[in-house]
ZAMARGU-4260 file (C-alpha; in steps of 0.2 Angstrom, whole numbers, plus 5000, padded with zeros to 4 digits):
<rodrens>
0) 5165/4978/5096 | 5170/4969/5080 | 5153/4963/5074 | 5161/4950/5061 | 5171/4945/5075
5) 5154/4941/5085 | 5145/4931/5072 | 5144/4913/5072 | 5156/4903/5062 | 5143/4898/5048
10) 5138/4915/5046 | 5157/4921/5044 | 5158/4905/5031 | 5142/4911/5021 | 5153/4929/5022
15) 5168/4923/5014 | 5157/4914/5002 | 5149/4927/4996 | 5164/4936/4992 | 5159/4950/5004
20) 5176/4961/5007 | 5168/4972/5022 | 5151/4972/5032 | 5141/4988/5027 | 5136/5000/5038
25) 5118/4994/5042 | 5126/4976/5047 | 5137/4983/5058 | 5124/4996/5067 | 5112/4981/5070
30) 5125/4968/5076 | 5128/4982/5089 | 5111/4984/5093 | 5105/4967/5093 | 5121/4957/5102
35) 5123/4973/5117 | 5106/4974/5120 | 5089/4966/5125 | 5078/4980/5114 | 5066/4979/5098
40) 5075/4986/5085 | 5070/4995/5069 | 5082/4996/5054 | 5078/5008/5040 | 5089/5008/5026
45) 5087/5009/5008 | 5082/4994/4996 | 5095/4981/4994 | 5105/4987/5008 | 5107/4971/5016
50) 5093/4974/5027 | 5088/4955/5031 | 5106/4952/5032 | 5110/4963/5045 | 5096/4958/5056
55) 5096/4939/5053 | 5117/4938/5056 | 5117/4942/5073 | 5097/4935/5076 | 5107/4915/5071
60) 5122/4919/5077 | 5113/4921/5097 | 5103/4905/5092 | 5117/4894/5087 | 5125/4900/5104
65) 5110/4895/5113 | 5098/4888/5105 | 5079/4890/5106 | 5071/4874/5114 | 5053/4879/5103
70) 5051/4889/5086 | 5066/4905/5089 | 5063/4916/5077 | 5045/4920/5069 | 5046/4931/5052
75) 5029/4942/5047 | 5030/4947/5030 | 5014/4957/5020 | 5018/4942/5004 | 5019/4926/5001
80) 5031/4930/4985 | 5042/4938/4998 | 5042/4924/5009 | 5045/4912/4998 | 5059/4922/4990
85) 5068/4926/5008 | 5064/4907/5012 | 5077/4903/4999 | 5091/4914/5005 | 5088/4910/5023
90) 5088/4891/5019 | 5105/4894/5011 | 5112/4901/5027 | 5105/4890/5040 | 5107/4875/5033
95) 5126/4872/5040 | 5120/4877/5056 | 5105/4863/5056 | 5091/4878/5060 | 5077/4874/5049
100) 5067/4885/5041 | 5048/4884/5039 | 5037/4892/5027 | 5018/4893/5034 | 5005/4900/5022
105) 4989/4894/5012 | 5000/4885/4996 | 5016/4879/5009 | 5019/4861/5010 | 5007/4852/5025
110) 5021/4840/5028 | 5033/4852/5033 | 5017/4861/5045 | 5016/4843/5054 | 5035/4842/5055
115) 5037/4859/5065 | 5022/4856/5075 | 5029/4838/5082 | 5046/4848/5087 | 5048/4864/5084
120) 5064/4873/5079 | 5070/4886/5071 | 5064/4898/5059 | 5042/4901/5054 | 5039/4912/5040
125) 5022/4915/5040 | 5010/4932/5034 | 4997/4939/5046 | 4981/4930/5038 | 4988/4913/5041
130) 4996/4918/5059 | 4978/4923/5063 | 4973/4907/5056 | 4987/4897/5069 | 4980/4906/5084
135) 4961/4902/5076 | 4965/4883/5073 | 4981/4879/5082 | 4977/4889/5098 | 4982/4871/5108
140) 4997/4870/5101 | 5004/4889/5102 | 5012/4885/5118 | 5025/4870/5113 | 5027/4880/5096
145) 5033/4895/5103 | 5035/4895/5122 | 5055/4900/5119 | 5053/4913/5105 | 5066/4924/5106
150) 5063/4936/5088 | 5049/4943/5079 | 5055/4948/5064 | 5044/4960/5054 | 5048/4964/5035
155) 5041/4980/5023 | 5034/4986/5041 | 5031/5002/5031 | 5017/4990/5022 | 5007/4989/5040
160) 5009/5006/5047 | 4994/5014/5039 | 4978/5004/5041 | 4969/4990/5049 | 4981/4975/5043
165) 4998/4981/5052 | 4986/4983/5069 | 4979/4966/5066 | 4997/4960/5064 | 5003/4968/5081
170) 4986/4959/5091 | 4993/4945/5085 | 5009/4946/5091 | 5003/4953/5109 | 4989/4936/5108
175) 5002/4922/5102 | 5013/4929/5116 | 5001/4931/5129 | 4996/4912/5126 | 5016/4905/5123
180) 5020/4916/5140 | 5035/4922/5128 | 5043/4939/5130 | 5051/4941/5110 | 5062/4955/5104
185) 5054/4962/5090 | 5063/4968/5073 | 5056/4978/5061 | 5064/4980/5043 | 5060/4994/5031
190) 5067/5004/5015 | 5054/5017/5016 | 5050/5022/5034 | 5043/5043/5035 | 5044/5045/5054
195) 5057/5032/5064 | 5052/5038/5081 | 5034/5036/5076 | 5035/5017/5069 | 5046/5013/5083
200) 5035/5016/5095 | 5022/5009/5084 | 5033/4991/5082 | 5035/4993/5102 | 5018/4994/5109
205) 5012/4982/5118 | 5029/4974/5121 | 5036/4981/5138 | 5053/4986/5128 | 5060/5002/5121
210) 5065/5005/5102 | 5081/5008/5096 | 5085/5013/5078 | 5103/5011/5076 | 5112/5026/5066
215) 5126/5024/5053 | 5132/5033/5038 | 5122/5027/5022 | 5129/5026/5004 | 5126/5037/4994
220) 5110/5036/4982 | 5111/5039/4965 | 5096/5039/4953 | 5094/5036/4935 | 5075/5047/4934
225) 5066/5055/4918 | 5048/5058/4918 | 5040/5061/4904 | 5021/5065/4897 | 5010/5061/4883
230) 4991/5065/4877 | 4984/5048/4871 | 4980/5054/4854 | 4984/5070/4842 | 4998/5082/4845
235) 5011/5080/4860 | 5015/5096/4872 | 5030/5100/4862 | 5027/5095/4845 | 5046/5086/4844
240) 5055/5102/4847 | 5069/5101/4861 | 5068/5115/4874 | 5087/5117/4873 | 5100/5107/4864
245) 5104/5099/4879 | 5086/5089/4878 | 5085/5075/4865 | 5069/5076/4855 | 5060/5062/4863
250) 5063/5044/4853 | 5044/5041/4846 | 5036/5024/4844 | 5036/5017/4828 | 5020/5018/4816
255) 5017/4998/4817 | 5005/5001/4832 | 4988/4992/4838 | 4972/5003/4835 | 4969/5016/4848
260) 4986/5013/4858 | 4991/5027/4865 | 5010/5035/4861 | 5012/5033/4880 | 5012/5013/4878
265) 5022/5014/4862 | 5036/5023/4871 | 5038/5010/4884 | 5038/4996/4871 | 5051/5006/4862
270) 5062/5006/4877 | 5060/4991/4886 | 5065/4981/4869 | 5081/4970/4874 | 5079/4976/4892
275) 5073/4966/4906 | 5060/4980/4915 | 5047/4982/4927 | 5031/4993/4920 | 5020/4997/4937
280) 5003/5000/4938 | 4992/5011/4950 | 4978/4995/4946 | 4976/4979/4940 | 4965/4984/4928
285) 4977/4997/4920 | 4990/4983/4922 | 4977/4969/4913 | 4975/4987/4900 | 4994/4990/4896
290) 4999/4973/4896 | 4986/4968/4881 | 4990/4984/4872 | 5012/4979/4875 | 5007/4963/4868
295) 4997/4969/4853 | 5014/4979/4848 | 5022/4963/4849 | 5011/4957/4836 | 5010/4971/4823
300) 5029/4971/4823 | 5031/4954/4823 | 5042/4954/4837 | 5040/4939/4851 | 5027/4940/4866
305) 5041/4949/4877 | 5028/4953/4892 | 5024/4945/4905 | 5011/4951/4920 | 5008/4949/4940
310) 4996/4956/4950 | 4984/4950/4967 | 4972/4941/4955 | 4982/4930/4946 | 4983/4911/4951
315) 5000/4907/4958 | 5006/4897/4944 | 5006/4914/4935 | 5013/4927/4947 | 5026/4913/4954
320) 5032/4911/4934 | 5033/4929/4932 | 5045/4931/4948 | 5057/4916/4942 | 5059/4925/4925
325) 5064/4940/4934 | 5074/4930/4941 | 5084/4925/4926 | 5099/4936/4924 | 5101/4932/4904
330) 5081/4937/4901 | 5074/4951/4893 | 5057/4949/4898 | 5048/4963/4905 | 5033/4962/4918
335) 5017/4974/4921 | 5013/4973/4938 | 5005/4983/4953 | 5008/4983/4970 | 5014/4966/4971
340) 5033/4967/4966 | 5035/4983/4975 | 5039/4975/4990 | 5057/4967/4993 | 5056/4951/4984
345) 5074/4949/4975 | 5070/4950/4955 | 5089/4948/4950 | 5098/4962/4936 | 5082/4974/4934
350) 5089/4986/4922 | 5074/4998/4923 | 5059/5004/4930 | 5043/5011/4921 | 5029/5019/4931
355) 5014/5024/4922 | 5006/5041/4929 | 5010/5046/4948 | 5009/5033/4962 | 5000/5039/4978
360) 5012/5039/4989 | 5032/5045/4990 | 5033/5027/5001 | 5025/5019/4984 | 5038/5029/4974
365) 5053/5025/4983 | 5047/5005/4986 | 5047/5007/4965 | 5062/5014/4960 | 5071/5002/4974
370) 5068/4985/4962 | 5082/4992/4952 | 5100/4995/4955 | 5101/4982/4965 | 5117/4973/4957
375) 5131/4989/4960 | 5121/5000/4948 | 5109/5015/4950 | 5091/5015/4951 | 5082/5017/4938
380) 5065/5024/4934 | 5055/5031/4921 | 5038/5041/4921 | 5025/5039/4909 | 5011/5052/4911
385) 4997/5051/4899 | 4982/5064/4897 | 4969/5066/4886 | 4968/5082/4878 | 4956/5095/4885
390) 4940/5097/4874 | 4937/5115/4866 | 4926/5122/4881 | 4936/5113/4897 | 4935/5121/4910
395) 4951/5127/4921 | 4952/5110/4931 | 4953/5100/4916 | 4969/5109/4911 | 4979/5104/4924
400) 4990/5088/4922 | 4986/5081/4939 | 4996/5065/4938 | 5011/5075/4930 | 5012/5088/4944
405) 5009/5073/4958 | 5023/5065/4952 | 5036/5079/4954 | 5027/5083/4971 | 5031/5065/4977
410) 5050/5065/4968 | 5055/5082/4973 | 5046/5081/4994 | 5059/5064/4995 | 5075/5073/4987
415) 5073/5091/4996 | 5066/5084/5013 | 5069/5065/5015 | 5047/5065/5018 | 5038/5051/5019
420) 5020/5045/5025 | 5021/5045/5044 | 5011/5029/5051 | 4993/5033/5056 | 4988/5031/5074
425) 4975/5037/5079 | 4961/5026/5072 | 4946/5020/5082 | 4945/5004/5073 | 4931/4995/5075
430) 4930/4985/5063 | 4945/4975/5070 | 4939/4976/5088 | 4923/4963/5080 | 4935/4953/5072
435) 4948/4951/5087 | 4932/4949/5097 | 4926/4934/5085 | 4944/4928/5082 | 4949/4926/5101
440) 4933/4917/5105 | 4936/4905/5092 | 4953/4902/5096 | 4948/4902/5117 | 4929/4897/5116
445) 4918/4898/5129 | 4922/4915/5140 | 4913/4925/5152 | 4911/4944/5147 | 4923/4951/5158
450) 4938/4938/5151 | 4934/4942/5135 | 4934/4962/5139 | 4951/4959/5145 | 4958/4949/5132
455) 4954/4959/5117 | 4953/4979/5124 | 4970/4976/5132 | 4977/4975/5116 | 4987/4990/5115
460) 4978/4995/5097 | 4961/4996/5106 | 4968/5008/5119 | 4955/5022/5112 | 4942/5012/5115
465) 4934/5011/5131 | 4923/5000/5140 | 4907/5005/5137 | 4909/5005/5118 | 4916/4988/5119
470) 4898/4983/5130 | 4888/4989/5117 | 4900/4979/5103 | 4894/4964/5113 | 4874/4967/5117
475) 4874/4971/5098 | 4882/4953/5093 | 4871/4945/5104 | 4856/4953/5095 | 4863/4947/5078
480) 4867/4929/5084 | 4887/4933/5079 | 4890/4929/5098 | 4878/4917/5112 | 4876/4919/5130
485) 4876/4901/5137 | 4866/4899/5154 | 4882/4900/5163 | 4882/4918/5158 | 4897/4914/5146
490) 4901/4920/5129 | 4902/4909/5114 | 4901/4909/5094 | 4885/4908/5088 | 4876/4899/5072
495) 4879/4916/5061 | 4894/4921/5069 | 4901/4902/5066 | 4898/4905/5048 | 4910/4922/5045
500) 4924/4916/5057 | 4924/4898/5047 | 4925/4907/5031 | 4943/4908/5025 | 4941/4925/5020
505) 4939/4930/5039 | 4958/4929/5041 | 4961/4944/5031 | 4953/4961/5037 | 4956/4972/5022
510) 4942/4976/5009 | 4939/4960/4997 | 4926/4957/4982 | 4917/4942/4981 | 4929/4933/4968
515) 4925/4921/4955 | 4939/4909/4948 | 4944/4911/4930 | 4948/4894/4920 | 4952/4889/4903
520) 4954/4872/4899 | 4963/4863/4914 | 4973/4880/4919 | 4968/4893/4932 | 4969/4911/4926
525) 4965/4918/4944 | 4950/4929/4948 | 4940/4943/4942 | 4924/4950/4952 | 4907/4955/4946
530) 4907/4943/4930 | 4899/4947/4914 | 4886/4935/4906 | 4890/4921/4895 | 4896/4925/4878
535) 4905/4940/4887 | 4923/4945/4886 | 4935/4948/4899 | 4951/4954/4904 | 4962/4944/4913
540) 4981/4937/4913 | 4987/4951/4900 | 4973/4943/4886 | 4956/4944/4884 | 4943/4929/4885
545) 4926/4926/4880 | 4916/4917/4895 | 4910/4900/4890 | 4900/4895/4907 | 4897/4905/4922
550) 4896/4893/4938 | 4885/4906/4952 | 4885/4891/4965 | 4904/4888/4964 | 4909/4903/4957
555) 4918/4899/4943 | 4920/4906/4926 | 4926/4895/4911 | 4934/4905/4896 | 4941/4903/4880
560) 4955/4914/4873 | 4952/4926/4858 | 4958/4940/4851 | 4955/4961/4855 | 4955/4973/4868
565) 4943/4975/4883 | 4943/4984/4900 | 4947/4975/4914 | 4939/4977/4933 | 4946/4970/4951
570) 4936/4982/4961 | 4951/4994/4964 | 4949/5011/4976 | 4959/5024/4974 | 4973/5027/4988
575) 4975/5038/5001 | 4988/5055/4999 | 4995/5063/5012 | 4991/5082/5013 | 5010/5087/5009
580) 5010/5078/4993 | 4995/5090/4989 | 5006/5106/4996 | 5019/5102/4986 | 5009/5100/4969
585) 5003/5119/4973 | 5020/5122/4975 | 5027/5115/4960 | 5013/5125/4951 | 5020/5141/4958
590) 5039/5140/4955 | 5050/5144/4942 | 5062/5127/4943 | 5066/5118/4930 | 5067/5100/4938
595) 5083/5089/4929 | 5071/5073/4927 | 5060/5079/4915 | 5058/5077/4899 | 5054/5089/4883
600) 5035/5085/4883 | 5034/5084/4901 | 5045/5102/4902 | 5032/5110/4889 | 5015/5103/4899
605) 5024/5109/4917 | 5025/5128/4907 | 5009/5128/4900 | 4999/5122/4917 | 5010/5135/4925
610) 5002/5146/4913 | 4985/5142/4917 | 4987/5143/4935 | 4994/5159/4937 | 4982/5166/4923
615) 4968/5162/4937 | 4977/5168/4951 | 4976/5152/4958 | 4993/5155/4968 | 4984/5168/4979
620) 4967/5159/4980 | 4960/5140/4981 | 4941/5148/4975 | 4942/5150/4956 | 4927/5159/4947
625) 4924/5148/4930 | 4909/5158/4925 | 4891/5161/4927 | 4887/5154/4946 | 4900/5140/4943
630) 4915/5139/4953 | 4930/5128/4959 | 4938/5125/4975 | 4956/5119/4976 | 4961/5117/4996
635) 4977/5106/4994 | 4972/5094/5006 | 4975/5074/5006 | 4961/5062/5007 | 4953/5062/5022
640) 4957/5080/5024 | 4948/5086/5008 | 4934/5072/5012 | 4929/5082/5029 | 4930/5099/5017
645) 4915/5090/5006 | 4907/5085/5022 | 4909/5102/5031 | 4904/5111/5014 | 4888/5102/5012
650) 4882/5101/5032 | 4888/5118/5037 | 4886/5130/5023 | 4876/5124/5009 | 4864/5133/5015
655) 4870/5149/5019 | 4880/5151/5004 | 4865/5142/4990 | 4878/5129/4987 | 4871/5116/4973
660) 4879/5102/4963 | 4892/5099/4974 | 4905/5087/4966 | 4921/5083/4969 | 4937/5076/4962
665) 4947/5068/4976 | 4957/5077/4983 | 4960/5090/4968 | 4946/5101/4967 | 4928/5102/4972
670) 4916/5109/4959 | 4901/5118/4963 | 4888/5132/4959 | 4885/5146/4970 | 4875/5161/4974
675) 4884/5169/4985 | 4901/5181/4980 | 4921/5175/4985 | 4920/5187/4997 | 4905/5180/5007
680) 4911/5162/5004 | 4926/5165/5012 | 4917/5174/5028 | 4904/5161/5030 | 4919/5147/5028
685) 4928/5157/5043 | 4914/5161/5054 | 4907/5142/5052 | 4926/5136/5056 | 4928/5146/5070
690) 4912/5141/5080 | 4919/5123/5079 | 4915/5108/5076 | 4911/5090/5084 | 4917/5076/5071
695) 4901/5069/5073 | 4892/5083/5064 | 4903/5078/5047 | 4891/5060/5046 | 4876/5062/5037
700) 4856/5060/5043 | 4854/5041/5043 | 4870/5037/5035 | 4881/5022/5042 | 4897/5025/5034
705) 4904/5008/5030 | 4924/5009/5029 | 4932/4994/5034 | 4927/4975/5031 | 4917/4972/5046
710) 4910/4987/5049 | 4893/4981/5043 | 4894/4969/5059 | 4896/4985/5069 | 4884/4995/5077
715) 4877/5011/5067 | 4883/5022/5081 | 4901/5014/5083 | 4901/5013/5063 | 4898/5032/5062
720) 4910/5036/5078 | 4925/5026/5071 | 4922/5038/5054 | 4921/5055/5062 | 4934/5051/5076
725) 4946/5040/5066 | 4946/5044/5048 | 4941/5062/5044 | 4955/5073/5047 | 4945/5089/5053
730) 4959/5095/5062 | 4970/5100/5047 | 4955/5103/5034 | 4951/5118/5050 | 4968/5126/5049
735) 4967/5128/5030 | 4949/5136/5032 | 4955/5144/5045 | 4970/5153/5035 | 4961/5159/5021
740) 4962/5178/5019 | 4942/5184/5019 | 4946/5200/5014 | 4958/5196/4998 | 4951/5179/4994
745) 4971/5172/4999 | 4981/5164/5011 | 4987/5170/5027 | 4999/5157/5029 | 5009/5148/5015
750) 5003/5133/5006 | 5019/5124/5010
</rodrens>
């Protein structure tokens, strides 16, 4: 089949417009899928592929043939900056063809909502928040907007397959079609997909289709990569001496620099300098952090402000000003930002990326390193580890470059085995089984127990939940007024429950601080958390403020502008890394290569931590004596993993071995002091292991572990089952215990 052949006139039009000479693979793979069957369709390719293209061509060109008598197509993207950015390319294609295109989220246009709601058409753009909002507030109209949907398009799918967000966006794709009686293909889009089968099925459930992932030869990648690392103060790793002529002595920053910036920052300012350049974050508050100090270089070499910054906190006003100067081919303004341009908004010619320290995840990495190269060149990226030197007396943990060995974990696991984090399915997820509950009776009202059972536990995310957990979910609301039984025996929101579902925050079901709203003068800055008292100073929009007025009731901070250098906070956690990423750091610690992308200081810290490692025999053991009845444990393990190690350590042999003082750096190391020898560690860790354990052993006496945003409306006993069953990864923290050698104090199987 000739796929160009098959498209619609306008799309062919738009073609030649472009100047596009032949389809590219992706394009012509999902024109076969999409045209000769009635499947969902996943289509993993790299960044700026031609992804949306290739799904969208063939999506209009079957709509223009027969067109859709509601809303055709619905588009679910994790950001508003991503849709408004694919809401320009699509209008630019469509509008020949007379299909318009909607945008539906918190700061779209409310004329254009009405417009769509009195006869819908078309195309809806919309994120998952404000689709839980149509079904909460629209519910009556759900069935004239999208009785005829034929699409569901979902972009960055990578972005949802991992926690409570991406299953709240598949209940409400099986609710919105339930109600429309709608059958829609779905088709999910991603550059950074770990297990296709996996997240097909995932994209599939509930939907009465099978998955197809079309194949087709990819072009080549090529990447520009160097990574390099710095201590904050005093000497570097290699004094300025090049390993080998080959390596240029790394370009240092000049001596015009702010008090107490760190060389690493001065390097990035050095080369971003008539550049335009992305500089990621693993926080907001290291990107409120680098941004002031990137600005302060300006000043002291009486350069031009040349940075700009975007990040989840900042009004729209600033993010949406820092996207359109991306935007500008003939700027040189670079932006600080976190997690926010990592997806797949189009920022123009990006000639290079900066990351400061290791991102958590190879998806993270890969998303990062995608925002350039997008314009026929390669992609580009630069590390920037920073450390502070170890004091006289460290001990063996603190002379490990963590970050630096992560990030070569992460670089090396994608070039030598295409890895990336699988989705996680197997969560009880509670939490989103009270918000469904609350959503579905707001949106339904009044329901008798059995309706509502069958509404929300047929949702094919709540398939490991069973029926009497959902009966004491209810009797538990009941209790706590979230939910009244009216004499007919029917379910319905009551007075305290009224007041969380009402609250806009309700839509969203990822962790959120209570936020206050930063202004100076008439402009909104955007929000901080936990504000300090007047006369204060704060970090926010890449500048520090002194607070003039704190409004509690409205939450409101007022602020003026002044000059210096302050910490910033967001309430940021840490992320969560997948056991391989630690397997590989161990091995990366153990070998001999010399890896091409780094750089003279990174080269010579790599060689001196490889000195350290194999100086404590830590290649043929994770339990390091440090001295006295100190001693460290290093079990490679991810997250949740290493978090059922502390737990298992602690409840299971504490005791037997006199552990004390417990403490553990996530997921690196666990510290501790100890009466017992290596020998009986290892035996007691065994023999505990091999008696086995119920998950449910792992929760503390009288401890409710709160994980997710509405767990504190949950009972204790689902709370604690969701944690043990759902987040603690026992089964691969019990091979590890499991392989270590009790007579040599090694491992009986390999680390990697």
């Amino acid at each position: 089949m000739n796929v160009f052949e098959r498209y619609a006139p306008f799309i062919q039009d738009y073609i030649y417009q472009s100047g596009w000479q032949v389809l590219r693979g992706i394009q012509n793979a999902a024109g076969e899928a999409i045209f000769n069957t009635d499947q969902n369709v996943l289509l993993t390719a790299s960044t700026a592929s031609g992804k949306t293209e290739a799904a969208f061509f063939p999506i209009l060109t079957l709509l223009d043939e027969n067109p859709s008598t509601s809303v055709g197509v619905l588009y679910i993207a994790p950001l508003k900056a991503l849709i408004n950015d694919q809401f320009e390319r699509l209008n630019v294609i469509c509008q020949d063809a007379g299909i318009p295109v909607t945008k539906w989220h918190g700061e779209a246009s409310q004329t254009q909502k009405r417009k769509l709601i009195k006869k819908p058409a078309g195309i809806v753009q919309i994120t998952p928040e404000s689709l839980e909002s149509l079904l909460i507030n629209k519910h009556m109209e759900i069935p004239s907007l999208f009785y005829d949907l034929r699409f569901i398009v979902i972009d960055e799918i990578h972005s949802l397959l991992r926690a409570d967000r991406g299953l709240q966006t598949f209940c409400l794709i099986e609710r919105l079609c339930k109600i429309a009686q709608c059958n829609p293909r779905r088709i999910g889009l991603s550059a950074t997909i770990g297990s296709p089968e996996e997240a097909g099925k995932f994209l599939s459930a509930g939907s009465g289709r099978d998955c197809i992932i079309p194949s087709f030869e990819a072009t080549k990648e090529v990447w520009r990569l160097s990574m390099e690392h710095f201590y904050n103060n005093g000497h570097q790793a290699s004094d300025g001496k090049a390993l080998n002529e080959n390596l240029p002595v790394v370009e240092m920053p000049s001596d015009r620099a702010p008090e107490n910036a760190d060389p690493g920052i001065g390097y990035i300012f050095e080369h971003t300098r008539n550049r335009k350049c992305l500089i990621f974050t693993n926080s907001r508050e290291e990107c409120e952090s680098v941004c002031q100090y990137l600005r302060q270089y300006c000043e002291v070499n009486h350069e031009p402000d040349r940075f700009l910054i975007h990040h989840g906190n900042l009004s729209a006003s600033y993010r949406e000003s820092a996207e359109e100067d991306m935007k500008d081919n003939d700027s040189n303004m670079s932006v600080c930002a976190t997690a926010t341009l990592e997806l797949g908004i189009d920022i123009g010619r990006l000639e290079r990326a900066f990351q400061i320290d290791a991102p958590f995840t190879v998806s993270g990495f890969l998303q990062r390193m995608g925002r350039t190269g997008r314009r026929g060149t390669p992609s580009e990226m630069w590390f920037v580890m920073r450390e502070e030197h170890s004091e006289a007396r460290a001990m063996l943990p603190d002379l490990i470059p963590w970050y630096l060995i992560q990030g070569i974990a992460l670089v090396q696991l994608y070039i030598e085995e295409r890895f990336v984090e699988p989705p996680k399915t197997d969560r009880l997820p509670y939490s989103l089984l009270y918000h469904q509950t609350m959503s579905t009776l707001a949106s339904h009202g009044e329901m008798t127990p059995a309706e509502l059972a069958s509404r929300v536990l047929s949702l094919n995310c709540f398939k490991r939940i069973d029926q009497e957990d959902y009966r004491i979910l209810l009797h538990h609301l009941i209790k706590a007024d979230h939910i009244n039984q009216t004499e007919n025996n029917g379910l319905i929101l009551g007075i305290t429950g009224e007041r969380v579902v009402n609250n806009y925050k309700f839509l969203a079901v990822f962790q959120e601080n209570i936020e206050y709203t930063v202004h100076a003068g008439s402009e909104q800055l955007g929000t901080i958390v936990k504000p300090p008292p007047v006369g204060d100073k704060i970090a926010i929009a890449g500048r520090v403020w002194v607070v003039d007025e704190v409004d509690h009731k409205r939450r409101e901070l007022y602020v003026t502008l002044v000059k210096g250098n302050i910490p910033a906070y967001f309430g940021d956690v840490a992320g969560d890394i997948h056991t391989r990423i630690l397997e590989r750091m161990h091995q990366v610690l153990n070998e001999d290569t010399v890896y091409p992308f780094l750089m003279n200081n990174a080269i010579y810290r790599l060689h001196d931590a490889r000195e350290t490692f194999r100086k404590a025999n830590m290649q043929e053991k994770p339990l390091i004596h440090l001295g006295g009845n100190m001693w460290a444990l290093f079990p490679w393990l991810g997250t949740y993993a290493f978090l059922s190690l502390e737990r298992f350590l602690k409840i299971r042999c504490a005791k037997r071995l006199g552990l004390r003082g417990l403490t553990s750096f996530r997921p690196y190391y666990i510290q501790f002091t100890m009466q017992a020898d290596e020998k009986t560690f290892y035996q007691v860790l065994k023999e505990e292991a091999q008696k086995g354990i119920d998950p449910m052993e792992l929760v503390y006496p009288n401890e409710v572990p709160v994980f997710e945003k509405y767990d504190m409306y949950v009972p204790d006993e689902l709370v604690r089952k969701g944690f043990a069953y759902g987040v603690l990864d026992i089964e691969i923290m019990m091979r590890r215990v499991l392989s270590w050698n009790t007579t040599t104090g090694g491992n009986n199987e390999s680390q990697t």
